[in-house]
C-alpha positions in Angstrom: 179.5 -132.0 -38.3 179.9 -128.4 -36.9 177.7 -126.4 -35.1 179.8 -123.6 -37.0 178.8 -124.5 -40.5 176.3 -122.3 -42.5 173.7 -124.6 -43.2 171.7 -127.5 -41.8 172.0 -131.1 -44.1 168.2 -131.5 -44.0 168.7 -134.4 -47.1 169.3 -137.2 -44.2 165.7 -135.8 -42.5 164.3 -135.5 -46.3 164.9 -139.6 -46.9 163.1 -140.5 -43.7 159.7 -138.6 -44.4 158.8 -141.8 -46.3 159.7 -144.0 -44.1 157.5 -145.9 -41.8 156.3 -144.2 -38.7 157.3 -145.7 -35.4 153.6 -145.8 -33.9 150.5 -146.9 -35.1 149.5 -143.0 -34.3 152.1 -142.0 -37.1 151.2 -144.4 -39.5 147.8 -143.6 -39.4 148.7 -140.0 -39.7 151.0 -140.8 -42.8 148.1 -142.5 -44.7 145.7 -139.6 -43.3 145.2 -138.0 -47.2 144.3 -141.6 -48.5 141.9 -142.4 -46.0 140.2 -139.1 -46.4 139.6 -139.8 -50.1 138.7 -143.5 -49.5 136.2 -141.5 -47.0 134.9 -139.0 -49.5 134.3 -141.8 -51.9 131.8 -143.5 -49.6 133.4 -146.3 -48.4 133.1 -147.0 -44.8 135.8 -146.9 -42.2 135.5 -150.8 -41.3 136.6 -151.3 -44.6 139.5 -148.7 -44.7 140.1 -150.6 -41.5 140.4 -153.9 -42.7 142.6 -152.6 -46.2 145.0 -151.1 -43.5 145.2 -154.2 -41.7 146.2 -155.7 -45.2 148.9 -153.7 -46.4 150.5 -153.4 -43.0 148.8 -151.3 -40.3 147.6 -153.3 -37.5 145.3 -151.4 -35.6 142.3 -151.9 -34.0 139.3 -150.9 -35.2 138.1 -148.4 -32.1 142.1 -146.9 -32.1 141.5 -146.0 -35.5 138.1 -144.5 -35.1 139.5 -142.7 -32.1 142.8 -141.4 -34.8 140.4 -140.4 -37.3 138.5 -138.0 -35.3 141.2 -136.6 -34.1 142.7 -135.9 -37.4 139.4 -134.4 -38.2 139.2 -132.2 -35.3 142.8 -131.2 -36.4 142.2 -130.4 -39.9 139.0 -128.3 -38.6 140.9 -126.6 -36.0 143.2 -125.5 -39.1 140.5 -124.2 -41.5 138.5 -122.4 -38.8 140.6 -118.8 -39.3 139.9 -119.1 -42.7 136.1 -120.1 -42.5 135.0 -117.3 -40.4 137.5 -114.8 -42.6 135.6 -116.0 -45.4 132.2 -115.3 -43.2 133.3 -111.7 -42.1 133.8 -111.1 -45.4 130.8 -112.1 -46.5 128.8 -110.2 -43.8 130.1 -107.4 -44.8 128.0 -105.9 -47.7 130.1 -104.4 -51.0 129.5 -100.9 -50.9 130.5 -100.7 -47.4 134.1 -103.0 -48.2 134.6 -100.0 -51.2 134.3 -97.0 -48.7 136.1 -98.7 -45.9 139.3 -98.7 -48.2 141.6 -96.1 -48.7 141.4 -94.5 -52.5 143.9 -96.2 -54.7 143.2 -100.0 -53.2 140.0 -100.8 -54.2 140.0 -105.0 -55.0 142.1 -105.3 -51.5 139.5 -107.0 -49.2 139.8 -105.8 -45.9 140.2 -108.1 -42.8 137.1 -108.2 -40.7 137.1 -109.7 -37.7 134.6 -112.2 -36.6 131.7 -111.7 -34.2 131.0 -114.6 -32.1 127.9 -113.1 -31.0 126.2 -111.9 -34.4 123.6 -114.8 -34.4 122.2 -114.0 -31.2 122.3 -110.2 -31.7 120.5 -111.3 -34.7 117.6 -113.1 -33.2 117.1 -110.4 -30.7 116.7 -107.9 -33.5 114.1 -110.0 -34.8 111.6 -110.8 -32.1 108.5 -113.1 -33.0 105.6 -113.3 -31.3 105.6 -113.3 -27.6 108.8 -113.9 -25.7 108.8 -115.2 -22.0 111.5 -112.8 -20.1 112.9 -114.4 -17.1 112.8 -111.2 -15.0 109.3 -109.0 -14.4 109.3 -106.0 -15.4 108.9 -102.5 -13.5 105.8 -101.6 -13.1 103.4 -104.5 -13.5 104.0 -105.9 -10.1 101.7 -103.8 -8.3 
């Protein structure tokens, strides 16, 4: 095959996607969506671990444990720019969202970026009661 030629053949790539992954790592990853939904149904991960055991999948039960966080943390990691879109958004009350945008494209929502902070700038707008400060103040040392 020629470096030269126009396009990639991708087809020989294409038949080895359902093949079986090399390391227990891969195959776990592989059969990530049906363990998720064996998850979501309730059942509990010894017995996903034994079923994988079963059809194939020897792996032991901490490795798994260990794989399945780490797909979690993964599949968090990739919804996290979309969560705290969705919580800008929502932050951002509807009247404000309609004069923020141009005239002509009103229904566009407008990208807001997130404030890591807005929790704690909440509770300090909302004192309660008495509140120990770390530092004296001015004028009540004498």
């Amino acid at each position: 095959m020629s470096n030269l030629s126009q396009h990639l053949d991708l087809s020989r790539l294409r038949t080895r996607a359902g093949e079986k992954p090399r390391t227990k790592v891969g195959q776990v990853r592989q059969a990530w969506p049906e363990i998720k939904v064996l998850l979501a149904a309730g059942h509990s991960l010894k017995d996903i671990w034994t079923w994988l055991n079963e059809i194939g999948l020897e792996i032991g039960y901490a490795r798994l444990s260990n794989c399945i966080s780490l797909l979690r943390l993964r599949d968090q990691a990739a919804q996290s720019p979309f969560q705290d879109l969705r919580r800008g958004l929502a932050s951002v009350p509807a009247e404000q969202q309609q004069q923020d945008q141009p005239a002509g494209q009103l229904g566009t929502s407008p990208i807001v970026m997130s404030d890591p902070l807005r929790n704690l700038r909440e509770q300090r707008a909302t004192k309660r009661g008495f509140e120990y400060g770390p530092f004296p103040k001015k004028g009540l040392t004498e």
